[in-house]
C-alpha positions as CSV (number, residue, x, y, z in Angstrom):
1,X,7.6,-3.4,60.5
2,X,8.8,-2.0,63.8
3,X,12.4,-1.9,64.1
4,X,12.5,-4.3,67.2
5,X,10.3,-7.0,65.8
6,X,11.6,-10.3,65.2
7,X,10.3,-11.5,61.8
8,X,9.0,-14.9,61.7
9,X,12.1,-17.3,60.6
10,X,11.3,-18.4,57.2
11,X,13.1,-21.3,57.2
12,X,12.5,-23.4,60.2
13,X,14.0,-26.6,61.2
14,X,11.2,-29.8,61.0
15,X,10.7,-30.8,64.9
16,X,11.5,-34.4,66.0
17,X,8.1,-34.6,67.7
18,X,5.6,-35.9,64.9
19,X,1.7,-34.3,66.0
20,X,-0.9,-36.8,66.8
21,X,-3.5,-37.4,63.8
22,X,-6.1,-34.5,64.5
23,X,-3.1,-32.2,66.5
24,X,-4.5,-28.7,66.6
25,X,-2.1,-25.6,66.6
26,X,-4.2,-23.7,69.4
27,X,-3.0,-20.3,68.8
28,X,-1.7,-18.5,65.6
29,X,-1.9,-15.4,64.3
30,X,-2.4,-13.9,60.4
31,X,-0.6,-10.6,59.9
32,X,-1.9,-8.4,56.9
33,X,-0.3,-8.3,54.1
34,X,-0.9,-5.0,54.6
35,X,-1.1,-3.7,51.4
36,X,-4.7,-6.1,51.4
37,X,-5.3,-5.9,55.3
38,X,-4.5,-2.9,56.3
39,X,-3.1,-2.5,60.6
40,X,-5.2,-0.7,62.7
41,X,-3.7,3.6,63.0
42,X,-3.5,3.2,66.5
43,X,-2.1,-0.1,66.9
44,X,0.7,-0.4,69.6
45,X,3.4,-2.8,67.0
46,X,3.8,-3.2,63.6
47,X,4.9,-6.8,63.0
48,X,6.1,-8.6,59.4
49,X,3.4,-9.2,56.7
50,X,2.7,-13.1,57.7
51,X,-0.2,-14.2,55.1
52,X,-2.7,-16.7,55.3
53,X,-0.2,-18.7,53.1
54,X,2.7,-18.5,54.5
55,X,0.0,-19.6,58.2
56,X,-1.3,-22.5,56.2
57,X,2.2,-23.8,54.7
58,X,3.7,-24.0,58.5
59,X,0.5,-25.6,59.9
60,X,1.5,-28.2,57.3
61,X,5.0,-28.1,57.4
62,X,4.4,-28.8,61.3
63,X,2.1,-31.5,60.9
64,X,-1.2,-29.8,62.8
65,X,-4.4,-30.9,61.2
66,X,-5.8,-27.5,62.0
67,X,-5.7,-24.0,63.1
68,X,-6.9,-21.3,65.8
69,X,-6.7,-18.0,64.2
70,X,-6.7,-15.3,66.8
71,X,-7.1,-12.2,66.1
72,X,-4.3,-9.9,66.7
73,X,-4.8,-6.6,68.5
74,X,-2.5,-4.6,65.3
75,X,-5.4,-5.2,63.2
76,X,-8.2,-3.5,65.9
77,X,-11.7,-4.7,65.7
78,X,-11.2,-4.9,61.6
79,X,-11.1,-8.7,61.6
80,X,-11.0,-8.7,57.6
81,X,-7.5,-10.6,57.3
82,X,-9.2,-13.1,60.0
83,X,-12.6,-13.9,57.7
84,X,-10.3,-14.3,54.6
85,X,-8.4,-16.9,56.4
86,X,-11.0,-18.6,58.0
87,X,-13.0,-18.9,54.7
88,X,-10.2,-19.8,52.9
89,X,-9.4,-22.6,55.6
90,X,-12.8,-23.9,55.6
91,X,-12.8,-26.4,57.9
92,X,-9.4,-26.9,58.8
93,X,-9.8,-23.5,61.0
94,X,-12.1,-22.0,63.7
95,X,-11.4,-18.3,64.7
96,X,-11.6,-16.1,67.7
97,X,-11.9,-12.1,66.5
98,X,-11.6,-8.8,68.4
99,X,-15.1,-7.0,68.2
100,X,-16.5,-3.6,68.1
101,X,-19.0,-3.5,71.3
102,X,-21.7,-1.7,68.5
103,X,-21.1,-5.6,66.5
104,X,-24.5,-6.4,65.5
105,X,-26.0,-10.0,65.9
106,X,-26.5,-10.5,62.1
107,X,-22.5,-9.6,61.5
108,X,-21.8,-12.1,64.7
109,X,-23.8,-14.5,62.4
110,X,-21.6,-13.8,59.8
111,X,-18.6,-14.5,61.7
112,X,-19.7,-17.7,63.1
113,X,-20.6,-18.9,59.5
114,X,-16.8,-18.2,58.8
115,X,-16.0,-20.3,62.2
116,X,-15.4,-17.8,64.8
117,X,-16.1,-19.3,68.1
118,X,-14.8,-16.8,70.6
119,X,-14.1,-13.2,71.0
120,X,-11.1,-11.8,72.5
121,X,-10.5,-9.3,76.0
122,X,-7.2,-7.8,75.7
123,X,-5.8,-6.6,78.9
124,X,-2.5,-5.8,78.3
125,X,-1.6,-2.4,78.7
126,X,1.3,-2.7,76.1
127,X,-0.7,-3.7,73.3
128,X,-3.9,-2.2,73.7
129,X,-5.5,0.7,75.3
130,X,-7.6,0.8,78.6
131,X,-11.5,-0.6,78.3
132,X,-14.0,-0.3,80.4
133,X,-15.3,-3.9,81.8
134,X,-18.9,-2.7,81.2
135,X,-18.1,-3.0,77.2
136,X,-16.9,-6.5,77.7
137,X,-19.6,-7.0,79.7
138,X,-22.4,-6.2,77.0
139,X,-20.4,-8.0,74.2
140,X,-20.2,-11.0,76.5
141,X,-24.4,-11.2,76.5
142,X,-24.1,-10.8,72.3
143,X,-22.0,-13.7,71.7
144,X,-23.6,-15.7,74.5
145,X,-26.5,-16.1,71.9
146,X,-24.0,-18.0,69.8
147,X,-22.5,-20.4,72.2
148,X,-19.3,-18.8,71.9
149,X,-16.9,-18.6,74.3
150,X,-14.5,-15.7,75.5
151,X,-10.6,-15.6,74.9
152,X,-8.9,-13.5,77.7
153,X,-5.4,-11.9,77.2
154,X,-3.7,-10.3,80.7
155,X,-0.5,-10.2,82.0
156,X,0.3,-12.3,85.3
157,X,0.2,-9.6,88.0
158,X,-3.1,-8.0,86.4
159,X,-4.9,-11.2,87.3
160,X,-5.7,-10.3,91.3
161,X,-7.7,-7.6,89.7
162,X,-9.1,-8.9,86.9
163,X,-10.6,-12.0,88.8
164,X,-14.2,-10.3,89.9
165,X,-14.5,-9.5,86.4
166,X,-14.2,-13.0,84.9
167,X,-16.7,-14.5,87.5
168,X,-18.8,-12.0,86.0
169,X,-18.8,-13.5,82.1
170,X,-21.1,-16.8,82.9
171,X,-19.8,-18.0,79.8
172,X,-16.1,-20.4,79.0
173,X,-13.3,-18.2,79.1
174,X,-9.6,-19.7,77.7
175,X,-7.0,-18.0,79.3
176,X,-4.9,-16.6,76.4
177,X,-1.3,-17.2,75.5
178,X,-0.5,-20.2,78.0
179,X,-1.6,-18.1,81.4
């Protein structure tokens, strides 16, 4: 784990608010355990080991009926750690992963039987390393085939630019991490 990354609090207080029946936690990540899953070489962080356990015990502890597992841009395009949750899950989860432009349609299919539902554009320059739209682009057309829609990660003052680009995905984008 980095130095400057706050570990998840491990004991944290129950809130007031009770979750409607059916209450969804929209966004939530699974982190290794690396020794299983391992992080990506080139990733930008290294957070705390936070299992699909330790995920599934604060979904309930919170009172959501379900989860979004996203997948987090320390693991790359190896969405292992995200599958294993997912199937695990069953379905209590649905999944949005981080793909390889060179994905195939029969490991898409595979993914989608696990519940992914999305795929994930990661703009920010922190976290991950400059793409080229174009890529986007062409895994944009794969997952269209699946109904799936698109998750997109920016920064606030990134959006002026990013906007003739999102007009181009014909598809439902989500814009990640509250806007």
């Amino acid at each position: 784990m980095d130095a400057d990354y706050l570990p998840f609090h491990d004991s944290p207080s129950k809130p007031e608010f009770k979750a409607p029946a059916g209450a969804v936690d929209a966004h939530c990540h699974v982190f290794g355990p690396a020794d299983k899953f391992p992080y990506h070489p080139k990733r930008k962080y290294t957070p705390c080991d936070a299992s699909k356990e330790q995920l599934f015990a604060l979904r309930d502890y919170l009172g959501f009926a379900r989860n979004v597992i996203v997948q987090a841009s320390c693991h790359g395009t190896d969405n292992t750690a995200l599958l294993d949750a997912l199937n695990t899950a069953g379905e209590r989860a649905r999944g949005v992963a981080v793909v390889d432009p060179a994905i195939t349609m029969d490991e898409l299919k595979e993914m989608d039987d696990a519940g992914v539902r999305a795929v994930r554009f990661n703009f920010v320059k922190r976290l991950v390393d400059s793409t080229p739209k174009e890529v986007f682009l062409s895994v944009a057309e794969k997952i269209k085939k699946l109904d799936w829609h698109i998750v997109v990660y920016f920064e606030a003052p990134d959006l002026e630019d990013l906007i003739p680009f999102l007009k181009q995905l014909n598809t439902t984008i989500v814009v990640d991490h509250m806007g």
